[in-house]
MARMAR-110906 format. One record per residue (C-alpha): x, y, z; residue in three letters. Coordinates in steps of 0.1 Angstrom, whole numbers, plus 5000, padded with zeros to 4 digits. Layout:
# MARMAR-110906
XYZALA
...
END
This chain:
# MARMAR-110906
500050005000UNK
503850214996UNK
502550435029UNK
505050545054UNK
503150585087UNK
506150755110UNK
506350665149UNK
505350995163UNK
501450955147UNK
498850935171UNK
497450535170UNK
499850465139UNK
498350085140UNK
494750215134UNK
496550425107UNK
497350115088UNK
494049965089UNK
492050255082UNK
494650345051UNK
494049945044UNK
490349995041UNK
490550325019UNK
492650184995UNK
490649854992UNK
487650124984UNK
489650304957UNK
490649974944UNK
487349844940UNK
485850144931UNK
488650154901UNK
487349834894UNK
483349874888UNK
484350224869UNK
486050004844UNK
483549744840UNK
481450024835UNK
478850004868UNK
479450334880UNK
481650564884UNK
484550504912UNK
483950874929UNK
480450724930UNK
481150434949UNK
483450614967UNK
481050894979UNK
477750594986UNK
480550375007UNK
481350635029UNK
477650755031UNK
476650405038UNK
479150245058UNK
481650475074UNK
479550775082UNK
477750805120UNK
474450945125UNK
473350915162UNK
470651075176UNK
469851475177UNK
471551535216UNK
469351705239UNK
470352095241UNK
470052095203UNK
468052155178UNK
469152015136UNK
467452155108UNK
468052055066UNK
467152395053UNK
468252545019UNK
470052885020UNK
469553054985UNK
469052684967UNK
472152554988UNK
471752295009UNK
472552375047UNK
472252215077UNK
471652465109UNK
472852355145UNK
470752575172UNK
471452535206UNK
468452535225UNK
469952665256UNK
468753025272UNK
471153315252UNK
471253615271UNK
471153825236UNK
472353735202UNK
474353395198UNK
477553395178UNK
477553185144UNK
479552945119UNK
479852885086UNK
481552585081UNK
482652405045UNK
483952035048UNK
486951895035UNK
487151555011UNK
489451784983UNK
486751924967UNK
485451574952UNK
484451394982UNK
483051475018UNK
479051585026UNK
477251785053UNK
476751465071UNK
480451375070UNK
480951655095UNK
477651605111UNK
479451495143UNK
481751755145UNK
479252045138UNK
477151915167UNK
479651945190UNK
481052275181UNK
477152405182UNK
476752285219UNK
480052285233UNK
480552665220UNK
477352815225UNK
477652875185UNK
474552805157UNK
476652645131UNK
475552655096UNK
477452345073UNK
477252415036UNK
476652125011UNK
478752294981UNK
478552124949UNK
481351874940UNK
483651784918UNK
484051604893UNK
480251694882UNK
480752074891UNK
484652284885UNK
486052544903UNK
484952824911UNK
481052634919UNK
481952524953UNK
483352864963UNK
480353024948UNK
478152804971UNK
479952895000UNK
479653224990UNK
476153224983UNK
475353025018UNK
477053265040UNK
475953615024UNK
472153425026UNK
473153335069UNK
474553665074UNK
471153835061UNK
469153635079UNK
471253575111UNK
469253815134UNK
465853775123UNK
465853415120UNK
468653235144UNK
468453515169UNK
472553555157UNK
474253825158UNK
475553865121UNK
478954065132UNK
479453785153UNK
479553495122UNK
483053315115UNK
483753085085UNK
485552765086UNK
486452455071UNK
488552145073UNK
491352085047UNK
489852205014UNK
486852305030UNK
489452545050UNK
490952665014UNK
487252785007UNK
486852985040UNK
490153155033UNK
489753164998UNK
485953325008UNK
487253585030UNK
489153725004UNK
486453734980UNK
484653905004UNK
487754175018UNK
487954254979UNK
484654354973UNK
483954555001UNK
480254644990UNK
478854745032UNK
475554565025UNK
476654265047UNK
479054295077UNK
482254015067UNK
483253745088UNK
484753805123UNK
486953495120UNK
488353265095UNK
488852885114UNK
491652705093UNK
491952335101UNK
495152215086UNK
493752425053UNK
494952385014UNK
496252695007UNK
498452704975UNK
499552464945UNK
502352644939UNK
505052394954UNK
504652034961UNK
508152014976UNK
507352195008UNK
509352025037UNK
506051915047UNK
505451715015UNK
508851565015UNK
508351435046UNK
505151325050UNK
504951255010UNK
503250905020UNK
501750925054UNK
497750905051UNK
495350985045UNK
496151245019UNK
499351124998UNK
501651424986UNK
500451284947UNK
496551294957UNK
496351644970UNK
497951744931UNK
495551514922UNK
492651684938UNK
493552054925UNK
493551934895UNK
490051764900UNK
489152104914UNK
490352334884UNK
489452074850UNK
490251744857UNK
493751734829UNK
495551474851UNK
498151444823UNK
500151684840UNK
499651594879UNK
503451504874UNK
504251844857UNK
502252034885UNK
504151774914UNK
507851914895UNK
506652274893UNK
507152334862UNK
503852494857UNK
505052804877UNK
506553084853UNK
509653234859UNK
508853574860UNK
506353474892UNK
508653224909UNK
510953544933UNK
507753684944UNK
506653304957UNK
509953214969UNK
509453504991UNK
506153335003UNK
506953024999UNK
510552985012UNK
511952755041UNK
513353065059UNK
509953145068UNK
508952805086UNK
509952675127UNK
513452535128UNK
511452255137UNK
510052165104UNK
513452125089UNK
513951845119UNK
513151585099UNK
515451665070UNK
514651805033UNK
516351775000UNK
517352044981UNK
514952034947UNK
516152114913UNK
514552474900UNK
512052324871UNK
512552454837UNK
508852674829UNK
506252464804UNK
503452734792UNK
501552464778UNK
501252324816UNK
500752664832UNK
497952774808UNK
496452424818UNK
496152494857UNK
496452894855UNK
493352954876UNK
495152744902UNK
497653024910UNK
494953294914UNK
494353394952UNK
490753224951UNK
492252874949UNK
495852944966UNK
494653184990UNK
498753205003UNK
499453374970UNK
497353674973UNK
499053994973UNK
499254205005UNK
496954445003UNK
494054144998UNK
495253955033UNK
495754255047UNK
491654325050UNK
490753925064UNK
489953895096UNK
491253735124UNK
492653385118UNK
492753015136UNK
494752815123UNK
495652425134UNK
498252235116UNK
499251865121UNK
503051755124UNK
502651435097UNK
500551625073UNK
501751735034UNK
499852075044UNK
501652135074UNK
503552385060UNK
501252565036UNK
498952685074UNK
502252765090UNK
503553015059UNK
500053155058UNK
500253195092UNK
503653415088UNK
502353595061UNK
499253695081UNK
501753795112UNK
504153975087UNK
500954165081UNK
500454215118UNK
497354075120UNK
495353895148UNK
496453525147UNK
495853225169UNK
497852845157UNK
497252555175UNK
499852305158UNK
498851885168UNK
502251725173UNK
501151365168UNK
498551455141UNK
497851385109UNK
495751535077UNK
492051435081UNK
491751345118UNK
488451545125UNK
486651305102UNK
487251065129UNK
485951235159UNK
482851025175UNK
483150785143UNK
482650445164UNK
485350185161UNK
486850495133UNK
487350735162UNK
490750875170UNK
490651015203UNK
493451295191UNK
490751395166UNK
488751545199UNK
491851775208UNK
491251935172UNK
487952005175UNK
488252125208UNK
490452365200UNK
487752535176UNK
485352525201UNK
488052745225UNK
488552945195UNK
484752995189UNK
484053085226UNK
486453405221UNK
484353535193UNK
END
């Protein structure tokens, strides 16, 4: 299964088997898209649904509505608890790299972050790829927030200058990616988020050789290959040059100082170097590739490569990143660049985690108890708000 679980990852033995399992999915999955069945995201997608997604009971304290915000599907968390006043609110967007994931994958997580925080939590079902390209599922989140936020007061009792946006993984790349929409525009009608919560976010496919993806290049869930595999997915779906984009050569030069300068190892921990790095050769530029994946080096799908002046007007940030994670490193460069900025921002960084432990909080025989220190930190992040 060529994975490469390190010592230091939290419950490295249920790490096997759960990695096991996924692949078997893929595999089989590969196999009924060829006999022509169905298509393997398909089977994918019903799998999870079916057999590796828990829905318990609504708890008491809380109250679970399927609503649709502007022809988006939402799901609303209300506590039910006495507010003195207006409750504060989330919008949260779920990771599975733009392709997989649902509002029930997170259903868990969302009804703990509603109670525990006091919050009314609002998770977006965004369309999905491959069916529906960039930019749908940021215009979804877009269109699901700017429909909360004008109907936060008069409908939730929320107070809408009190409504942060969130998201896991990619989910987190649309929050960010959202907030800068929003900063740009600037139009007054709706007050902008108070808070963007980033857990371990996607935040630029600009370099795939990050020490974090040469170190954890084959620790699961997400394989330093798949996340190239799933911008790709996200932009078009060319995955002739996944092993262009993985090289770099689909950066031009003329672009490359003003990345380095984003992008460089100077600007992470001494710590992340730990674990050693290699030195990688400077690509030679292909325009065909570039023109291929361009919209992928715009700010709205690499939200680290915005220009100043654009993160500059986001709000204040949470961000968590995990130590065996390939996107380790893109949260902790945003993370300087935001500081650089001087700008309000809290990191929480998981020592023995790795990428896509919040899908197994309260997952059964799935659950990783580390999984309950991420979303715990949101929920002491959301109480500040």
């Amino acid at each position: 299964m060529n994975s490469d679980i390190p010592r230091g990852v939290a419950n490295s033995g249920k790490l096997h088997m759960v990695h096991g399992l996924f692949v078997g999915i893929a595999i089989v999955g590969r196999i009924l898209h060829r006999l022509g069945i169905c298509h393997q995201v398909s089977f994918i997608r019903w799998f999870v649904a079916c057999f590796l997604t828990r829905l318990s009971p609504v708890p008491v304290g809380l109250r679970v509505k399927d609503l649709e915000f502007s022809e988006v599907p939402v799901r609303v968390y209300e506590p039910t608890t006495v507010c003195n006043g207006l409750r504060r609110g989330l919008v949260y967007f779920h990771g599975g790299g733009w392709v997989l994931g649902s509002i029930d994958s997170v259903d868990e997580v969302c009804r703990h972050i509603a109670k525990e925080s006091d919050t009314t939590v609002v998770s977006v079902g965004y369309r999905l790829a491959p069916e529906h390209r960039y930019p749908a599922q940021l215009d979804d989140c877009e269109t699901a927030t700017c429909h909360f936020l004008s109907v936060a007061e008069a409908e939730f009792s929320v107070d809408p200058h009190r409504v942060a946006v969130g998201g896991d993984s990619t989910g987190a790349n649309l929050a960010a990616a959202l907030c800068q929409r929003l900063a740009k525009r600037e139009d007054g009608h709706l007050p902008p988020p108070c808070a963007q919560v980033l857990v371990y976010p996607a935040l630029q496919m600009a370099d795939f050789n990050l020490p974090s993806y040469q170190q954890n290049h084959a620790v699961p869930i997400l394989f330093r290959g798949r996340m190239a595999f799933y911008f790709l997915q996200y932009l078009n779906g060319d995955m002739s040059v996944c092993q262009d984009v993985l090289e770099g050569i689909h950066v031009p030069t003329e672009l490359r100082p003003r990345y380095k300068e984003w992008l460089s190892i100077s600007n992470l921990p001494p710590e992340c170097l730990a674990r050693g790095i290699s030195e990688h050769p400077t690509p030679e530029y292909d325009g065909e590739v570039y023109h291929t994946i361009k919209a992928g080096l715009e700010s709205e799908v690499s939200p680290l490569l915005a220009e100043d002046d654009v993160i500059q007007k986001t709000p204040p940030t949470f961000i968590l990143t995990c130590e065996y994670d390939v996107l380790r490193d893109d949260g902790i460069l945003y993370r300087k660049r935001l500081l650089d900025l001087k700008k309000d921002v809290t990191w929480q960084h998981v020592m023995d985690g790795f990428h896509g432990m919040i899908n197994f909080f309260n997952q059964g025989w799935l659950t990783f108890p580390s999984a309950a220190r991420i979303v715990g930190s949101v929920c002491d992040y959301m109480k500040t708000l």
